[in-house]
C-alpha positions in Angstrom: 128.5 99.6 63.9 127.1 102.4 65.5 124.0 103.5 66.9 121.6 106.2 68.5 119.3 106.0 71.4 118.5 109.9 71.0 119.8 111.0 73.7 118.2 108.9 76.7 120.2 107.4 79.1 119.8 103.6 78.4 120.7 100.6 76.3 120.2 100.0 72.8 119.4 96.5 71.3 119.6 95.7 67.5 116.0 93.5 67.1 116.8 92.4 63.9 116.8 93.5 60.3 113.7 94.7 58.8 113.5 93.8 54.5 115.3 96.4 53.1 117.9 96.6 55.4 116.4 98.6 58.1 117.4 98.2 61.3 114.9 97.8 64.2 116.4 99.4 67.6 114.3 99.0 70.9 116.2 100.7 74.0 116.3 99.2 77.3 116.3 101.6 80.0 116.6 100.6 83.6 113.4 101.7 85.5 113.0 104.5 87.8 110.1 106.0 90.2 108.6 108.5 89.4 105.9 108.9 91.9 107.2 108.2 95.0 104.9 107.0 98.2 104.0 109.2 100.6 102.6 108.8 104.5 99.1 107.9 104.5 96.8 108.9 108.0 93.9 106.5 108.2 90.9 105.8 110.0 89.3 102.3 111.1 87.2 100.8 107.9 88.9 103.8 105.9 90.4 102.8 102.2 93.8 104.3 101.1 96.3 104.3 98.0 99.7 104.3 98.5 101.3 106.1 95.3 103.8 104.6 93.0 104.8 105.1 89.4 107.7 103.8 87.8 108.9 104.4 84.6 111.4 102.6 82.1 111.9 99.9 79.5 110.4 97.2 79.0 107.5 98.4 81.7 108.6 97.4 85.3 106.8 95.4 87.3 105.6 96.8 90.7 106.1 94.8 93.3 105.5 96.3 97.6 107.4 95.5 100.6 105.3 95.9 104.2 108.4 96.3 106.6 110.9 95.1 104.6 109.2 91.6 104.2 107.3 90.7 100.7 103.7 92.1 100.5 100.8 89.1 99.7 98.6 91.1 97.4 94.9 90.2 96.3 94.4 89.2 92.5 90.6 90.6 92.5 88.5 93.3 94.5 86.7 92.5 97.8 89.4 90.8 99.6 91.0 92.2 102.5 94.5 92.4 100.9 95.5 95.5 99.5 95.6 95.4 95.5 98.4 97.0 93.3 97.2 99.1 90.8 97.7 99.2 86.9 100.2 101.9 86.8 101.9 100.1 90.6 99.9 102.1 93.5 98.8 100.1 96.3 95.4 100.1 97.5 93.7 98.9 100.9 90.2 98.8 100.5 90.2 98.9 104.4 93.7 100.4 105.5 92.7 101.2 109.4 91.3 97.4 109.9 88.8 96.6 112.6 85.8 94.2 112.7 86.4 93.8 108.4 89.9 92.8 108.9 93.5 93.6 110.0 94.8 96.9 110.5 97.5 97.5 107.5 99.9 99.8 109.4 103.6 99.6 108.9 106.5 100.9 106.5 105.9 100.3 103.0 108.3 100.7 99.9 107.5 100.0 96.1 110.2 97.5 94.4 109.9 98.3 89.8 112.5 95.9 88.3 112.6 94.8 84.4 115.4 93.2 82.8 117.3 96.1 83.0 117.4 96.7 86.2 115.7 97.1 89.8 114.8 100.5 91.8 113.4 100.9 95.6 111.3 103.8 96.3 111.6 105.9 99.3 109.3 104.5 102.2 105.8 105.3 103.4 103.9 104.1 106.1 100.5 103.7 106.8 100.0 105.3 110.6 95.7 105.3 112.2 94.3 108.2 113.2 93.8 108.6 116.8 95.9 106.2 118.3 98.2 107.3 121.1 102.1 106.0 120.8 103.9 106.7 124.0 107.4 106.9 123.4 109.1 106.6 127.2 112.3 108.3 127.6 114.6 107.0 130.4 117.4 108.7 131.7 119.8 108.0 134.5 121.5 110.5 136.9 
């Protein structure tokens, strides 16, 4: 028996029969980002999205890492953990912390998985405007 899955990289499932002998095909294809996260600049009580978009079937979940460790996400606005969007973005409704809550700064990478598969986005971190970071160099003569 052979099939088609026109052309796109993937895997094709029979469904079942329809009456009248058609066949019902529904492709499985692993997903893949296609938005990938980018740096983010923030200031104190600022909000921020990280951007990601991931593509493939059945839809992937979106799930974030904050330096390397699983994200805790809010299920509803007005809490001080960030929320991931429909389409998987991430966003702080106050990203530079302060007196509203903690600053969200650190590396962040977007996780899409479905049954097919599992893809890890390129990082992005969150960094606040105008704070100093003193790298000291040491070097013996």
């Amino acid at each position: 028996m052979s099939s088609s899955c026109f052309g796109v990289t993937g895997f094709c499932l029979l469904l079942g029969l329809l009456s009248g002998g058609s066949r019902v095909w529904a492709e499985e294809i692993p997903p893949r980002i296609v938005h990938q996260p980018s740096d983010v600049v923030v200031k104190v009580g600022q909000t921020a999205t990280l951007f990601c978009r991931a593509e493939g079937s059945p839809k992937p979940t979106v799930e974030w890492l904050r330096n390397g460790q699983p994200l805790e996400t809010a299920k509803a606005e007005g809490q001080l953990q960030p929320m991931v969007l429909s389409e998987g973005s991430l966003f702080f409704w106050n990203a530079g912390g302060g007196r509203h809550g903690p600053s969200h700064e650190g590396v962040y990478t977007c996780v899409a998985r479905n049954s097919v598969g599992v893809v890890i986005s390129q990082n992005a971190s969150i960094h606040l405007a105008g704070k100093i970071t003193v790298k000291v160099l040491l070097s013996v003569l």
